[in-house]
C-alpha positions as CSV (number, residue, x, y, z in Angstrom):
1,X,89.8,95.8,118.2
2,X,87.6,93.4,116.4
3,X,85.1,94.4,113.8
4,X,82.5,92.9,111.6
5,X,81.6,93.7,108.7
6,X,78.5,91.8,107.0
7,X,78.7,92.1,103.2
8,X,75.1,93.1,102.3
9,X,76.1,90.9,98.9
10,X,74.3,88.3,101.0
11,X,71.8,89.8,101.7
12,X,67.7,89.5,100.7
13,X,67.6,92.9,98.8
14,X,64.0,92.3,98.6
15,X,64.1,93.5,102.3
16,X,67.2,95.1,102.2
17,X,66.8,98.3,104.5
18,X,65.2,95.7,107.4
19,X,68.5,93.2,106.9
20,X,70.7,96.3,107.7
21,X,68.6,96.8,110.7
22,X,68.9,93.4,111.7
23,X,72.6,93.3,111.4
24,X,73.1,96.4,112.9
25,X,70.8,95.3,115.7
26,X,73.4,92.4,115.8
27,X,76.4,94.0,116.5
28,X,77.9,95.0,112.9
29,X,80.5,97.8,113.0
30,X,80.4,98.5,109.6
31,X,78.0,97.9,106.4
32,X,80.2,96.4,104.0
33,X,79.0,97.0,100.2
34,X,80.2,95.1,96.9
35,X,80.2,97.5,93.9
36,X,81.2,95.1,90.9
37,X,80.9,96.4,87.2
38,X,80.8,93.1,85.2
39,X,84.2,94.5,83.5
40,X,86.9,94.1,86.5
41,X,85.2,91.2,88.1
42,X,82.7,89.1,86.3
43,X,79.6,90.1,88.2
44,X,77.6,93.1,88.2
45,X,75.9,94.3,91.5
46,X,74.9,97.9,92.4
47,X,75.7,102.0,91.5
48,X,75.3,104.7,93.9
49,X,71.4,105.4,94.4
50,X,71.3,102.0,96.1
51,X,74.6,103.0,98.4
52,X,72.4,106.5,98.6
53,X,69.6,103.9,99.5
54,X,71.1,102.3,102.0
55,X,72.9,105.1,103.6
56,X,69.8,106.2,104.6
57,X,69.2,103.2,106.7
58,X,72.3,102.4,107.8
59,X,73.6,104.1,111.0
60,X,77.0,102.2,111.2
61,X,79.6,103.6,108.4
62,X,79.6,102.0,104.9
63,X,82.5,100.3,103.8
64,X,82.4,100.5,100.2
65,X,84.5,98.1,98.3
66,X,84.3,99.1,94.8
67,X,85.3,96.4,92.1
68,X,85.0,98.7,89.1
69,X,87.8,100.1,86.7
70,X,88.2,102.7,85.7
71,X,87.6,103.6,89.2
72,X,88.3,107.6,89.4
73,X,85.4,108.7,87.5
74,X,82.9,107.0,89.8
75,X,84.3,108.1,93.4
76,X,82.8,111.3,93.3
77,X,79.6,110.0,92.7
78,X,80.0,107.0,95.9
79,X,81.5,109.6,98.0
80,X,77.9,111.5,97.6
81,X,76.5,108.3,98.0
82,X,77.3,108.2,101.8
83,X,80.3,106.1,101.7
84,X,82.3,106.3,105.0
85,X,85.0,104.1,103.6
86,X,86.0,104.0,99.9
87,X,88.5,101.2,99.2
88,X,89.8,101.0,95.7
89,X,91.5,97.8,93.8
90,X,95.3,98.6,93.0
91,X,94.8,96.9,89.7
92,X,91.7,98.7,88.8
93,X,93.7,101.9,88.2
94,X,96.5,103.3,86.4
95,X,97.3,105.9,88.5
96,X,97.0,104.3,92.1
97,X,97.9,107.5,94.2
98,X,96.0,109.7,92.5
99,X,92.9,107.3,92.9
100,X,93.9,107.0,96.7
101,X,94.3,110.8,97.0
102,X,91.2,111.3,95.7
103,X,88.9,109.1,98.1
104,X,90.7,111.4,101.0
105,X,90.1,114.5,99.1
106,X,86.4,113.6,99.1
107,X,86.4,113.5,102.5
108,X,86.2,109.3,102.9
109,X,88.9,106.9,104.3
110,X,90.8,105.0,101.9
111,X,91.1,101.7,101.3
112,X,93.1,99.8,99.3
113,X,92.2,96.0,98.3
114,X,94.7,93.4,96.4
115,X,93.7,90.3,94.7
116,X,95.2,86.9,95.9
117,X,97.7,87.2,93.0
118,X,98.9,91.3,93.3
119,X,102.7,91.1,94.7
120,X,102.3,93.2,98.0
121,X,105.6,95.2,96.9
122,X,102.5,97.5,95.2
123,X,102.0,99.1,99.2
124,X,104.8,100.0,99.3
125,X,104.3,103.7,97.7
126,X,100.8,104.0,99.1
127,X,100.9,102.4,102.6
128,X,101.2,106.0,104.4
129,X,98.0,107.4,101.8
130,X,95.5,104.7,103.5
131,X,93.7,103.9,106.7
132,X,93.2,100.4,105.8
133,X,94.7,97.4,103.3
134,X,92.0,95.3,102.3
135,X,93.2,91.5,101.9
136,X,91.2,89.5,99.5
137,X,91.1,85.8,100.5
138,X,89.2,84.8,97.5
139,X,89.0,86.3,93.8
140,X,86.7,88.8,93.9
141,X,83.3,88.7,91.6
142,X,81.3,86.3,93.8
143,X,79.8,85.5,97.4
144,X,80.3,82.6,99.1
145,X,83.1,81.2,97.8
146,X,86.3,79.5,99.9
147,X,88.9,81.2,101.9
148,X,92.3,81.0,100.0
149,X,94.8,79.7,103.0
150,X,98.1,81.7,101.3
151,X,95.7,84.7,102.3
152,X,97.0,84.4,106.0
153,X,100.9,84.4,105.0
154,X,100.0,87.7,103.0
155,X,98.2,89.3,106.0
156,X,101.4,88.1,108.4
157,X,103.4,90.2,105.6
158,X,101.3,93.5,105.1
159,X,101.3,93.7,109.0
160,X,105.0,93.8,109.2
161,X,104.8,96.3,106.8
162,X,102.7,98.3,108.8
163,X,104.2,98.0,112.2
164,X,107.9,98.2,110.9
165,X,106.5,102.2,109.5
166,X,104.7,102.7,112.8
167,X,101.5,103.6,110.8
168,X,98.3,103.3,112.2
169,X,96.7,101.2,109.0
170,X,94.0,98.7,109.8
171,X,94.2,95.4,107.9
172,X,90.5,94.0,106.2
173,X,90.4,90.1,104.9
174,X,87.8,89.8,102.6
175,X,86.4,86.4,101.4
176,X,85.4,83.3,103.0
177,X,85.3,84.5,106.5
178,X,83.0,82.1,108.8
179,X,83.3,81.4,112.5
180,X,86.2,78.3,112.0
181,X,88.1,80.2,110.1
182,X,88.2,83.7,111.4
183,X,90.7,83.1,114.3
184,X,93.8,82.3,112.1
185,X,92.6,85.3,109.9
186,X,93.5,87.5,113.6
187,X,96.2,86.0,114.5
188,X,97.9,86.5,111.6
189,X,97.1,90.2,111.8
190,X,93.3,91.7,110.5
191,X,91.3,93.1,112.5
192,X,88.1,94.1,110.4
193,X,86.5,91.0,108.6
194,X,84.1,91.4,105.9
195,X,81.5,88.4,106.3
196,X,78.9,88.1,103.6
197,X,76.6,84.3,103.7
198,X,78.4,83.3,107.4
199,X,76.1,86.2,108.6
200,X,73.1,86.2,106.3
201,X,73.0,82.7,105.8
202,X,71.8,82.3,109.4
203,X,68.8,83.0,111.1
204,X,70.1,84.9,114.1
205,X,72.5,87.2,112.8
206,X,73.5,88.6,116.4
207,X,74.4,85.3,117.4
208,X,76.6,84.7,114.7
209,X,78.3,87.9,114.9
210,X,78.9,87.7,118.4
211,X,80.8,83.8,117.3
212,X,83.0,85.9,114.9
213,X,84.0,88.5,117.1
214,X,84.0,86.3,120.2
215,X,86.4,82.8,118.1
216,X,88.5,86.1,116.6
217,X,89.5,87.7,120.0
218,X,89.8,83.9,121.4
């Protein structure tokens, strides 16, 4: 199944709790939120009263995609928040298990996001802890930048991973996402695309969403 995730990164925060309306009116399936600490990635963003913020709007689960290290002290506190999903960097942590272990011990489902760079031999201890591997097509810090093409050959690989263990892990590509490039994103094995200034930069967000979710099931 197909789902969309529009990265609220993107959006108008001066109206923020009518732009998750709006995209939620459009046919989102998730609200995907970009916690950056301006130590891990070179941009700083929001903490957990906005998430609580928006959590109180939202009615669709939030996908929470923290970009902060050290990561294990601020779960807790993101959890609360109202994340549905909590997905945590591999290289933002020491102790990856423990970090994972922890997101499903507060009661979230985990995620676990690489950078275009991180070998994917990292999964190979942690593939059964998660519910989803997060695939970042572009280095993280920033909206609106590229989609990295070696992203699909990395998706291809983390699928047969998946399928070969029979595990019911859901595969997130993250960066650069717009209608022409979403089909070769699907076919190479995601199913949830995070989609940040494709959706926000347009005027009719449910028509845009629709053109993802319609060019990725094409």
């Amino acid at each position: 199944m197909i789902q969309i995730a529009p990265s609220i990164l993107s959006a108008d925060f001066s109206r923020l709790g009518e732009e998750i309306r709006a995209v939620e009116s459009g046919g989102a399936d998730y609200i995907h939120v970009d916690v950056m600490d301006g130590h891990f990635v070179p941009n700083l963003t929001i903490g957990p009263l906005v998430v609580e913020a928006v959590a109180r709007v939202a009615t669709k689960p939030l996908d929470v995609h923290l970009m902060i290290s050290p990561v294990d002290l601020y779960l807790p506190a993101f959890a609360k928040a109202g994340a549905g999903i909590i997905s945590v960097h591999a290289e933002a942590t020491l102790h990856l298990d423990r970090s994972l272990n922890l997101v499903k011990e507060l009661g979230c489902r985990v995620g676990v996001a690489l950078n275009p760079a991180t070998p994917l031999c990292v999964l190979s201890s942690v593939l059964h802890l998660v519910d989803l591997v997060v695939v970042m097509s572009v280095n993280p810090g920033f909206g609106g930048q590229s989609f990295i093409p070696h992203a699909l050959h990395r998706i291809q690989t983390i699928r047969r991973m998946i399928d070969d263990r029979g595990l019911p892990v859901q595969i997130e590509v993250d960066g650069g996402i717009k209608p022409e490039n979403i089909r070769a994103a699907a076919q190479a094995g995601a199913t949830i695309f995070v989609a940040g200034s494709a959706v926000f930069s347009r005027p009719d967000y449910g028509a845009v969403i629709q053109t993802l979710r319609d060019n990725a099931s094409a």
